[in-house]
C-alpha positions as CSV (number, residue, x, y, z in Angstrom):
1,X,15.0,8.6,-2.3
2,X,15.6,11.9,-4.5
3,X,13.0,13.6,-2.4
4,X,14.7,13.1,0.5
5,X,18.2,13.8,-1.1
6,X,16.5,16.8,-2.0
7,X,15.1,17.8,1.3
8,X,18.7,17.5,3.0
9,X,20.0,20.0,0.5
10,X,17.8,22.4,1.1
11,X,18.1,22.2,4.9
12,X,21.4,22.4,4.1
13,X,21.5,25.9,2.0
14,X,19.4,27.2,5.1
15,X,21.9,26.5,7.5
16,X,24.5,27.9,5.2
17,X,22.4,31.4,5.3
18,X,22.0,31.0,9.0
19,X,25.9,30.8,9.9
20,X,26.3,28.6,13.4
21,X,27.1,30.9,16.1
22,X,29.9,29.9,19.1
23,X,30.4,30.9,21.8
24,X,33.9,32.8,22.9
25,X,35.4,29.5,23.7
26,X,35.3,27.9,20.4
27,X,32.0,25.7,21.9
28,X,28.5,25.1,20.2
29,X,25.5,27.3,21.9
30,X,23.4,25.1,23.5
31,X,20.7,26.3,21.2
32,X,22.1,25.5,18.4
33,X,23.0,22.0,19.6
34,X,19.5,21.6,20.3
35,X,18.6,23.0,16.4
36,X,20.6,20.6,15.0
37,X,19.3,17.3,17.2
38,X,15.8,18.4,16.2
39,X,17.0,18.5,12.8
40,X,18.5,15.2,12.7
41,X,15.5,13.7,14.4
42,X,13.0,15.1,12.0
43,X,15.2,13.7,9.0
44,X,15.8,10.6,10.3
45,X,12.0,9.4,9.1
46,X,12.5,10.4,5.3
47,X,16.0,8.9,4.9
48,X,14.8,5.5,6.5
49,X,11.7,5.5,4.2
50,X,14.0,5.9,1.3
51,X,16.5,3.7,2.1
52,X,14.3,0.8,2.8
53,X,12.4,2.3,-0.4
54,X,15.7,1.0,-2.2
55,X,16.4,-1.9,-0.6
56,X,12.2,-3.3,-1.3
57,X,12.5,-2.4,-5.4
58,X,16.0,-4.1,-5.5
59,X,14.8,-7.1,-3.8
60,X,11.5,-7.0,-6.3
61,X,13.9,-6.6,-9.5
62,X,16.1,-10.0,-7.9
63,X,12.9,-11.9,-7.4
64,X,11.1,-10.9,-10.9
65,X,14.1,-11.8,-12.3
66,X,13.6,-15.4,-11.1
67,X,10.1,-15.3,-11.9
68,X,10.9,-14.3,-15.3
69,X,12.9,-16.8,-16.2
70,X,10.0,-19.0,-16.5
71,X,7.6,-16.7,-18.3
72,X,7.7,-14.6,-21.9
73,X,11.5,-12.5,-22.8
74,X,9.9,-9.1,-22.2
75,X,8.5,-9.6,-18.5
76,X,11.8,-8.8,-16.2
77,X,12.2,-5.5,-18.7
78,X,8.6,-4.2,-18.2
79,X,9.1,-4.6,-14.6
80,X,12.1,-2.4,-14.9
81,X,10.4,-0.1,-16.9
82,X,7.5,0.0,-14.4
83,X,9.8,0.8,-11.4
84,X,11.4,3.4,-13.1
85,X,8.1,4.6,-14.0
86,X,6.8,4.9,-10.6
87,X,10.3,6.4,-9.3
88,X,10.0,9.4,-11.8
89,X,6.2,10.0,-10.3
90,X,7.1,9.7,-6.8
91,X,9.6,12.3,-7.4
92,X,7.2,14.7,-9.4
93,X,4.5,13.9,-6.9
94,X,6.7,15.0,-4.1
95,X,7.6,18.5,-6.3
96,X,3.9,19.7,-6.8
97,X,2.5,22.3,-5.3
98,X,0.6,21.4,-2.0
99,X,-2.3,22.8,-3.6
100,X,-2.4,19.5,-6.1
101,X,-2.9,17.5,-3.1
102,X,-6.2,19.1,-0.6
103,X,-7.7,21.7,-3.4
104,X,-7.9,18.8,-5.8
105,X,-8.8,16.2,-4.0
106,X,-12.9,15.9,-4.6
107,X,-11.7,15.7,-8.7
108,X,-9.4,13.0,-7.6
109,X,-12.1,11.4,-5.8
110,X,-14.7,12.1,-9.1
111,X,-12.3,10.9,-11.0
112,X,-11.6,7.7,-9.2
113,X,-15.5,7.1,-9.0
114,X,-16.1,7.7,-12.6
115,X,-13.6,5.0,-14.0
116,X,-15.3,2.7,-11.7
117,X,-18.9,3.1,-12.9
118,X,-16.9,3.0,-16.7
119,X,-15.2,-0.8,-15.7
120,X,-19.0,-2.0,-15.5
121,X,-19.9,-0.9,-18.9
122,X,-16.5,-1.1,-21.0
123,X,-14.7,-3.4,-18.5
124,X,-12.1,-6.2,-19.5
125,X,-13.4,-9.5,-18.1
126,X,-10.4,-11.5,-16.9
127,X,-11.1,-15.0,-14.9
128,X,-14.6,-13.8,-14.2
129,X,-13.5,-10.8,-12.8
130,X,-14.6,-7.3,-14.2
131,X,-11.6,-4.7,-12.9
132,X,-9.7,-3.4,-16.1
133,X,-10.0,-0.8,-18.6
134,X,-8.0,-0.7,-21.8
135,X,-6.1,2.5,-23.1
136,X,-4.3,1.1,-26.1
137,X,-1.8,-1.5,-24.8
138,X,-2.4,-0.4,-21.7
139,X,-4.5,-2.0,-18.9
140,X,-5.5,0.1,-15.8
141,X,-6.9,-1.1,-12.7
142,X,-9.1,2.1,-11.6
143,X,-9.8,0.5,-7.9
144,X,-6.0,0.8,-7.4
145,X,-6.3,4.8,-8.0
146,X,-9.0,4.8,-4.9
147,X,-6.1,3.3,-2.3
148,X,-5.2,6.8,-2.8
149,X,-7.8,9.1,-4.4
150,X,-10.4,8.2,-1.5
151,X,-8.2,8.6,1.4
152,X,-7.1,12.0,0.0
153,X,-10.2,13.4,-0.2
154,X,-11.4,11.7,3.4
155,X,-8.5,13.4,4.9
156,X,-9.2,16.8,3.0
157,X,-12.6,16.6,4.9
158,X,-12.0,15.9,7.7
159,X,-9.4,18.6,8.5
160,X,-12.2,20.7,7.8
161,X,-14.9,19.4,9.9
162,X,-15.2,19.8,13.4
163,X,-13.4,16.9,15.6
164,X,-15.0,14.9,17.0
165,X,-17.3,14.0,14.4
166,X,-20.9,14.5,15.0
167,X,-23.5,12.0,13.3
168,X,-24.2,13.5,10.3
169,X,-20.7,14.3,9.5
170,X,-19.9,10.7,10.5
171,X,-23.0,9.6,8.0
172,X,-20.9,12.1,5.4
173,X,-17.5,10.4,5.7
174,X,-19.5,7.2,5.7
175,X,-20.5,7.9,2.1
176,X,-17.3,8.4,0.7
177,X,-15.6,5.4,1.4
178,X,-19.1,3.3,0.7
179,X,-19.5,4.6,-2.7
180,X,-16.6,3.0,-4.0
181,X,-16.5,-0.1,-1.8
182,X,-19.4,-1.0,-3.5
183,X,-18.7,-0.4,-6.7
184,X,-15.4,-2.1,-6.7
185,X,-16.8,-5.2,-4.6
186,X,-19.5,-5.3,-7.3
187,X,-16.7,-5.9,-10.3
188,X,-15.5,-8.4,-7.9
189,X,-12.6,-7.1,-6.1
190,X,-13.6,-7.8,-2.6
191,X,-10.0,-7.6,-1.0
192,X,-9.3,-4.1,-3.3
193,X,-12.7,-2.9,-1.2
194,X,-11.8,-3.9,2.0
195,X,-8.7,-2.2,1.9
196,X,-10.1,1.1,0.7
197,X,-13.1,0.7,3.2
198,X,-10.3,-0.1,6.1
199,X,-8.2,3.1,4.9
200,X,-11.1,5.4,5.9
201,X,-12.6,4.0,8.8
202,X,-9.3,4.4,10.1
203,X,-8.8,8.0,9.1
204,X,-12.7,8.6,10.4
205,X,-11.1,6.5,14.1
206,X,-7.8,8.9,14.6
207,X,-10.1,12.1,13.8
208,X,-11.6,11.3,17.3
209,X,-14.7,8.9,17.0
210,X,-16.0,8.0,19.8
211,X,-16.0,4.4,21.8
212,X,-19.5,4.4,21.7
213,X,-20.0,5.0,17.8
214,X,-17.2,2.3,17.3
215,X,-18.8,0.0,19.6
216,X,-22.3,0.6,17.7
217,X,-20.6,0.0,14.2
218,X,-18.9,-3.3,15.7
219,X,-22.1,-4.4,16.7
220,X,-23.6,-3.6,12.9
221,X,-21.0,-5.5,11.3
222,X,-21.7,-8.5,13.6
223,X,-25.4,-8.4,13.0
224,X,-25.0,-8.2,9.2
225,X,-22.5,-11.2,8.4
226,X,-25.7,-13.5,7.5
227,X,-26.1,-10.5,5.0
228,X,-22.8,-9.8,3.7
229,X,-22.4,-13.4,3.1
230,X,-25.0,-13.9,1.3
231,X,-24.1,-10.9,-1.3
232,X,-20.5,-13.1,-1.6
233,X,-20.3,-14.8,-5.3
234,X,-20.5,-18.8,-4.9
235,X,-16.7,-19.1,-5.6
236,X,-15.7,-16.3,-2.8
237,X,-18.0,-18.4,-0.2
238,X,-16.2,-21.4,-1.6
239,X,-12.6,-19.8,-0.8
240,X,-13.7,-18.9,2.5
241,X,-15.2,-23.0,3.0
242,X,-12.1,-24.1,2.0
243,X,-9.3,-22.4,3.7
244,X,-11.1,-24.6,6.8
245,X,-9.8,-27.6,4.9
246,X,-7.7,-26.8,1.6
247,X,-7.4,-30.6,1.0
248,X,-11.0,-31.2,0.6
249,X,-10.9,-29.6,-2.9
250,X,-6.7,-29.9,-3.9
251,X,-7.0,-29.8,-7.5
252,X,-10.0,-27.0,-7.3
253,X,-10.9,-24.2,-4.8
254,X,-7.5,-25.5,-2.3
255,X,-5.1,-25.4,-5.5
256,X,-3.9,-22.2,-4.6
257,X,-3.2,-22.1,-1.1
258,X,-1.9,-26.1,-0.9
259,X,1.0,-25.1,-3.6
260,X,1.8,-21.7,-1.8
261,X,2.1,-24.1,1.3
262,X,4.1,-26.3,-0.1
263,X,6.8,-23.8,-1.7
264,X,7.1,-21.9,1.7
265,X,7.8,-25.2,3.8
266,X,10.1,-26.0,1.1
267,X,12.2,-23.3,1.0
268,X,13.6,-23.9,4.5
269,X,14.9,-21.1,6.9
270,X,18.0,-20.2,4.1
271,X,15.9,-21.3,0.9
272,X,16.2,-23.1,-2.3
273,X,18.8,-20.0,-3.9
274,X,18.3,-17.7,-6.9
275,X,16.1,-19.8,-9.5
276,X,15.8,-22.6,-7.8
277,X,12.4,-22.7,-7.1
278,X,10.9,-26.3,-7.8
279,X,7.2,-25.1,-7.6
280,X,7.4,-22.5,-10.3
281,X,10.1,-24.6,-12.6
282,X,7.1,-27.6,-12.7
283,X,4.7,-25.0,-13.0
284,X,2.9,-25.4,-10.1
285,X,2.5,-23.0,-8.0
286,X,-0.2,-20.3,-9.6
287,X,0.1,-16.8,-10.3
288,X,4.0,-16.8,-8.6
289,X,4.9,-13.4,-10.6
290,X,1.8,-11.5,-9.1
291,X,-0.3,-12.1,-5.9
292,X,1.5,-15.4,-5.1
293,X,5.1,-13.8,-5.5
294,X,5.8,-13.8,-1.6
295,X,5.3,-18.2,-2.1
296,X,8.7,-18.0,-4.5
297,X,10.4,-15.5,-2.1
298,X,10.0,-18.0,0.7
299,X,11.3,-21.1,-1.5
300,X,13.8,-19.5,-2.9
301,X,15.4,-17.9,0.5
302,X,13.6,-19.0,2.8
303,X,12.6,-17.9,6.0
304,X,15.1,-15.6,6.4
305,X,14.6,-14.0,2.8
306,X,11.5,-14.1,3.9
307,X,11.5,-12.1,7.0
308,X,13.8,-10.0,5.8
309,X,11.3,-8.2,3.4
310,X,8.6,-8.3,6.2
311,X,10.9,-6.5,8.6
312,X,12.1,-3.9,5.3
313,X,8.3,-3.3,5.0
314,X,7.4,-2.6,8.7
315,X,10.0,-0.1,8.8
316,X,8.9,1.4,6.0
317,X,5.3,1.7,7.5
318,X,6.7,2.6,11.1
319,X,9.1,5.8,9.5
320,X,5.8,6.9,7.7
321,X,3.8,6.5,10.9
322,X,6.9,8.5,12.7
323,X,6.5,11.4,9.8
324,X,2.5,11.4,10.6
325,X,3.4,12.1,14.4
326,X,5.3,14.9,14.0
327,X,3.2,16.5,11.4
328,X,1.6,20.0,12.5
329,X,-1.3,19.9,9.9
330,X,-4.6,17.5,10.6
331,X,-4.6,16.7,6.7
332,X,-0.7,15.7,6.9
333,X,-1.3,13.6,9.9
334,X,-4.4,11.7,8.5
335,X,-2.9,11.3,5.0
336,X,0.0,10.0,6.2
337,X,-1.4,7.3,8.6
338,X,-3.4,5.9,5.7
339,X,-0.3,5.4,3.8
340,X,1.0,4.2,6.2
341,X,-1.8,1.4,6.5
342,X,-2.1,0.9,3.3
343,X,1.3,-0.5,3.0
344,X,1.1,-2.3,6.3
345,X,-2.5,-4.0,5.4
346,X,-1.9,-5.1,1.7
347,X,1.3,-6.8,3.1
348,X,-0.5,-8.3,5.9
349,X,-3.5,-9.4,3.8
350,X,-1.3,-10.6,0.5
351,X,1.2,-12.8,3.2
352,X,-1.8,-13.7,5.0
353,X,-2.9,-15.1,2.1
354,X,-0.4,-17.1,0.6
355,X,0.4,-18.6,3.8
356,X,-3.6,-20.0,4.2
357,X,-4.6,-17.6,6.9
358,X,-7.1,-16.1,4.9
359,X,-9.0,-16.7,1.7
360,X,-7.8,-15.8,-1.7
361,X,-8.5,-12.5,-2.1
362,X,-5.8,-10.7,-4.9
363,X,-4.1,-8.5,-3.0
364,X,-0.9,-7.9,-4.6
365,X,2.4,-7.2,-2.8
366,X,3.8,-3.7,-2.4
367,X,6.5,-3.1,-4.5
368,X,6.9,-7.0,-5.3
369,X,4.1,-8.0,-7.3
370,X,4.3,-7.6,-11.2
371,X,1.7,-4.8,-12.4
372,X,1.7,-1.4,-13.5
373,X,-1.1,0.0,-11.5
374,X,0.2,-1.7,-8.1
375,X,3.6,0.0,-8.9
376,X,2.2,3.5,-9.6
377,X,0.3,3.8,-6.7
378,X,3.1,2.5,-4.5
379,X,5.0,5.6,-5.9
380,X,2.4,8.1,-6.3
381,X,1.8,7.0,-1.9
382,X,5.3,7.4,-1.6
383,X,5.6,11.5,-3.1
384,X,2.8,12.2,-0.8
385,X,4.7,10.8,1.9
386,X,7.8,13.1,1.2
387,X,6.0,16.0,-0.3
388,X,4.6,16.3,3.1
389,X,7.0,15.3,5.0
390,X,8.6,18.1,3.3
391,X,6.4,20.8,3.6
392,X,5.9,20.4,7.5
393,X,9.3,20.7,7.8
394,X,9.7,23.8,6.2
């Protein structure tokens, strides 16, 4: 949002050195009509991304504030504190110096890899699940950094390389989105790995791979599945076995996904209201302040609360998509797509989710879900976004 109030103000001082020139009648030049449509247009993508930007952390603050009504005093005002947080780096993000972004993108990626290999040896183990380090007080989730670190350095490549990609090159990208799938499927974060590994094979797709190659990799995946599925941990194959039949196992395995059920068909098409939430006041429903948060949404207003954020989200990723089509540079247009897709497949997977589609996975919700490292990223994505927006402006 400051960005973009930033990037109209210096537009703004240019126009004022550039004084608009009429004609004898007192009419606009056609040119200059033409100028100023193109500028509109090409501002039109930032100011929507901020607005709904807004609109998506005043929405999280409403619902947190429901949630935490039912958990410890300090939860609402470390969500705050979070948001403001991630504001403050969007803004500096968006402020750097391009360099920051494409010259430093392998250390990013280094980085990234490095605090994963460190979560296997100095780890917090939470619910079985090996995916924190501790910095003081602080918790970090390092596979959250790669939703960012991996596809900046992907894109970085690529604009170097020669499109389309040949086989070894192909083989190269390969690597650097494989690396830290496994490692972070390994802690187990399956859903964090899918996403990363998604991110890039769609960045490797728009660079120009061929239908052939994409055929040959579809045919791959297919013939692997007996593979990959026996890697899976007993309780992943057990989510997956269940989410067939949730009632098979209600008080086990089908907890989660028969209580998220139950909240969202409760909550009607105008919802329950503002705390009013039955699931969460009888503690039921599991995890409603983090990757289940989209379940107390839907009780609370319903479906149209409900689509309401799902429409505030696509627009989001369709403005971002908008910006990555009129970018000039390779590296803008790749980076921002995978934004782009990131926001768009965490929301698909995380609602997915709570509504039984899928298995459970813990994927949290952009911008809703509590958590520090889900709320940095979302802004660190978001400077990016207008940083470069900016620069291919200008």
């Amino acid at each position: 949002m400051i960005s973009s109030i930033f990037i109209l103000m210096n537009t703004e001082t240019r126009m004022s050195k550039n004084p608009i020139k009429q004609e004898s009648s007192g009419t606009l030049s056609l040119d200059v009509l033409l100028r100023m449509k193109k500028h509109s247009i090409s501002l039109a993508p930032a100011h929507i991304s901020a607005f709904c930007t807004l609109l998506l952390l005043l929405l999280s603050c409403i619902f947190q504030y429901s949630a935490s009504t039912h958990l410890h005093n300090h939860h609402f005002t470390n969500h705050l504190l979070r948001i403001l947080a991630a504001m403050f780096v969007a803004f500096l993000v968006s402020k750097v110096s391009p360099k920051w972004f494409k010259n430093l993108s392998f250390l990013y990626y280094l980085i990234g890899v490095g605090l994963l290999i460190l979560v296997h040896f100095k780890g917090l183990t939470i619910k079985g699940a090996s995916r924190w380090l501790a910095i003081g007080p602080i918790r970090v989730e390092p596979s959250e950094f790669m939703k960012i670190a991996c596809p900046l350095y992907m894109a970085h490549c690529l604009s170097y390389l020669k499109l389309p990609l040949h086989l070894s090159h192909f083989l190269f990208c390969a690597n650097i989105i494989l690396v830290p799938f496994f490692l972070i499927a390994k802690q187990p974060d399956l859903g964090t790995g899918i996403i990363v590994l998604s991110i890039g094979l769609l960045q490797i797709f728009i660079s120009g791979l061929s239908y052939r190659s994409i055929a040959s990799l579809l045919l791959i995946f297919i013939a692997s599945i007996p593979l990959l599925w026996n890697l899976l941990h007993t309780y992943q194959q057990n989510r997956i076995l269940t989410l067939l039949d949730p009632s098979s196992d209600p008080l086990g395995t089908g907890y989660h996904i028969m209580q998220s059920k139950i909240a969202i068909g409760s909550g009607g098409i105008w919802g329950k209201g503002l705390l009013g939430s039955t699931q969460v006041f009888y503690q039921f429903l599991p995890e409603f302040h983090t990757d289940f948060i989209f379940a107390l949404i839907s009780e609370e207003s319903g479906l149209f609360g409900a689509s309401l954020i799902l429409f505030l989200l696509c627009t989001l990723c369709m403005s971002i998509l908008v910006m990555a089509l009129q970018a000039k540079s390779i590296f803008a247009k790749l980076m921002l797509s995978a934004i782009a897709f990131y926001f768009f497949i965490c929301s698909c997977i995380n609602t997915a989710m709570v509504c039984g589609i899928i298995p459970v996975v813990g994927v949290p919700l952009p911008f809703f879900s509590y958590g520090g490292s889900n709320l940095m990223v979302c802004g660190v994505a978001l400077g990016i976004v207008w940083h470069l927006h900016r620069i291919e402006y200008d």
